[in-house]
Backbone as numpy.savetxt, mean C-alpha at the origin, in Angstrom:
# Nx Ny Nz CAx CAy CAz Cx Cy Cz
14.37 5.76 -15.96 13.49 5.41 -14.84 13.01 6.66 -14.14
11.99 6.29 -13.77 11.00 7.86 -13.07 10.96 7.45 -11.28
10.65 8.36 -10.95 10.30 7.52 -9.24 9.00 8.04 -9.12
8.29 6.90 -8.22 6.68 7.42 -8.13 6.49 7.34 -6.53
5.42 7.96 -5.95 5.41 7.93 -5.17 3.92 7.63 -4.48
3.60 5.87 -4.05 2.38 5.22 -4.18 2.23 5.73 -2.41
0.42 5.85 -2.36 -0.22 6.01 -1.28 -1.08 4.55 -1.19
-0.47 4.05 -0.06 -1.44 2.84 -0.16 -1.83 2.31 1.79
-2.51 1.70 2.03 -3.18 1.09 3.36 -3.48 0.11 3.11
-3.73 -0.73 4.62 -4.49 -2.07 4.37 -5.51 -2.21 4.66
-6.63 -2.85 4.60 -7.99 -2.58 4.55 -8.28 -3.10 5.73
-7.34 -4.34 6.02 -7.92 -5.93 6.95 -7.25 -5.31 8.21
-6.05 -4.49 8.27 -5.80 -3.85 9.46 -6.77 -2.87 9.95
-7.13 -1.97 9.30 -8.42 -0.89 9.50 -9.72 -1.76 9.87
-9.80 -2.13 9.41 -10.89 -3.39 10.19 -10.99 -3.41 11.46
-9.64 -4.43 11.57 -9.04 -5.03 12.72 -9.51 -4.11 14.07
-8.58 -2.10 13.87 -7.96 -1.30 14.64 -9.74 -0.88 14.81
-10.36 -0.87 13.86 -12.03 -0.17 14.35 -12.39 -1.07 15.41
-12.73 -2.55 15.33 -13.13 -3.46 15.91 -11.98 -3.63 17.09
-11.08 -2.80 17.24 -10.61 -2.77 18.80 -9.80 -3.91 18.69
-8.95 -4.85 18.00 -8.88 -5.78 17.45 -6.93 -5.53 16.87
-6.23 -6.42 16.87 -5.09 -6.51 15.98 -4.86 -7.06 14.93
-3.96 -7.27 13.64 -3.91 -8.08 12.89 -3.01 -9.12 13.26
-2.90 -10.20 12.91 -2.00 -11.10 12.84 -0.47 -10.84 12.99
-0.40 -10.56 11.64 0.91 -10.24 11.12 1.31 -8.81 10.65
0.18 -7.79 10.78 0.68 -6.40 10.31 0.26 -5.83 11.66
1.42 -4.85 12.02 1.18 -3.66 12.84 0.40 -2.63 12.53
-0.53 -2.29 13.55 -1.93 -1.20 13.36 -1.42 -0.04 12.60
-0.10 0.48 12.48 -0.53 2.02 11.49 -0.22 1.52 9.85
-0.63 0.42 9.83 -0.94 -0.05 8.32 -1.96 -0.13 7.93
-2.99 0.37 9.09 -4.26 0.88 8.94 -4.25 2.42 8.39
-3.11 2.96 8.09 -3.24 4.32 7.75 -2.27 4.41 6.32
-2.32 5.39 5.88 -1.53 5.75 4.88 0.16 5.45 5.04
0.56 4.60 4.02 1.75 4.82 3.73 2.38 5.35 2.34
3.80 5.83 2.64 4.00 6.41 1.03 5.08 5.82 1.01
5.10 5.06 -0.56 5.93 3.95 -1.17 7.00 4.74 -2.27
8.75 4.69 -2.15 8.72 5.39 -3.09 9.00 4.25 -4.19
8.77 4.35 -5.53 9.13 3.15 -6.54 9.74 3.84 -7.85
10.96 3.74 -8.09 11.72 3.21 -9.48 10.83 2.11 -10.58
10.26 3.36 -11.67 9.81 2.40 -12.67 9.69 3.32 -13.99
9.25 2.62 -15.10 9.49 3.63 -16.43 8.24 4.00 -16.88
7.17 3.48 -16.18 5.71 3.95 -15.97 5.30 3.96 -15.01
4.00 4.57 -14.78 3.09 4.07 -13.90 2.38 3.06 -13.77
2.35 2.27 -14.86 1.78 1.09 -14.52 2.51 -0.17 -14.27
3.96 -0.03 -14.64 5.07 -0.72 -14.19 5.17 -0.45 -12.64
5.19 0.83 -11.71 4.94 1.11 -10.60 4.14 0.72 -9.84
2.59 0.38 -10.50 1.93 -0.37 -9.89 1.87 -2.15 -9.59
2.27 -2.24 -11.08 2.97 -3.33 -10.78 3.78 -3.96 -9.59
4.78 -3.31 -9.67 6.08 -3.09 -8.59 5.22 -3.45 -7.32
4.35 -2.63 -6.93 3.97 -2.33 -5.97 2.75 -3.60 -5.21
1.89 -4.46 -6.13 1.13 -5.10 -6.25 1.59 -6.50 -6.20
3.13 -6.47 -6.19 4.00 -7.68 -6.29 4.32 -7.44 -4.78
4.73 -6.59 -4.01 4.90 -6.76 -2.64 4.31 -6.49 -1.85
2.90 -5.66 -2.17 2.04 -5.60 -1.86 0.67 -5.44 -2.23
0.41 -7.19 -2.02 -0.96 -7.31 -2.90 -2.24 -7.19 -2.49
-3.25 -6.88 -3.04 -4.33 -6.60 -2.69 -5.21 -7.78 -2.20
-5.02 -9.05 -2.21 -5.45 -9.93 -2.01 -5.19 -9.97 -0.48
-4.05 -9.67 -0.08 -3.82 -9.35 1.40 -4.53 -8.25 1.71
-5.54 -7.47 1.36 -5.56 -6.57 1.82 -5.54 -5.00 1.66
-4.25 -5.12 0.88 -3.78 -3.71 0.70 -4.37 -2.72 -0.60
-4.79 -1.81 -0.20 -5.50 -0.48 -1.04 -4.56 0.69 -1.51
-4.21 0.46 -2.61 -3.51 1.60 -3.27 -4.61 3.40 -3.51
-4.28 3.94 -2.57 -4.63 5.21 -3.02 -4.95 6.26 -3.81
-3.25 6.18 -4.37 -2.74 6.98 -5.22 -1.84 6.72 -5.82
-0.77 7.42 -6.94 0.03 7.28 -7.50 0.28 8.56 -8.07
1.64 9.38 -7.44 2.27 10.71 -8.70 3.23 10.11 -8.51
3.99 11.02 -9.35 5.22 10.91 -10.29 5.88 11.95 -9.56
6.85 11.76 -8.79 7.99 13.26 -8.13 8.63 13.47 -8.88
């Protein structure tokens, strides 16, 4: 197993925080970058990983993805 290390935000919070505005259920600095670390044997298993708890359908924008 490798560890990766995903850059991801939410889109619907950044929205929200422009428009002066809150989300529902996510707190405003989920309008900004977070770094995810993930256990996986690829990167696309990582994204995986990642797309399972945080899905884009909610919202959320994956950035990036290295490998530490």
């Amino acid at each position: 197993m490798m560890t990766y290390e995903v850059t991801l935000y939410n889109e619907a919070v950044r929205q929200c925080v422009r428009q002066g505005d809150h989300h529902r259920q996510l707190s405003d600095d989920w309008g900004d970058s977070h770094y995810i670390e993930v256990e996986a044997d690829d990167e696309q298993r990582a994204l995986r990983k990642i797309e399972m708890r945080y899905p884009s359908e909610d919202g959320f924008v994956v950035e990036g993805i290295t490998l530490m």
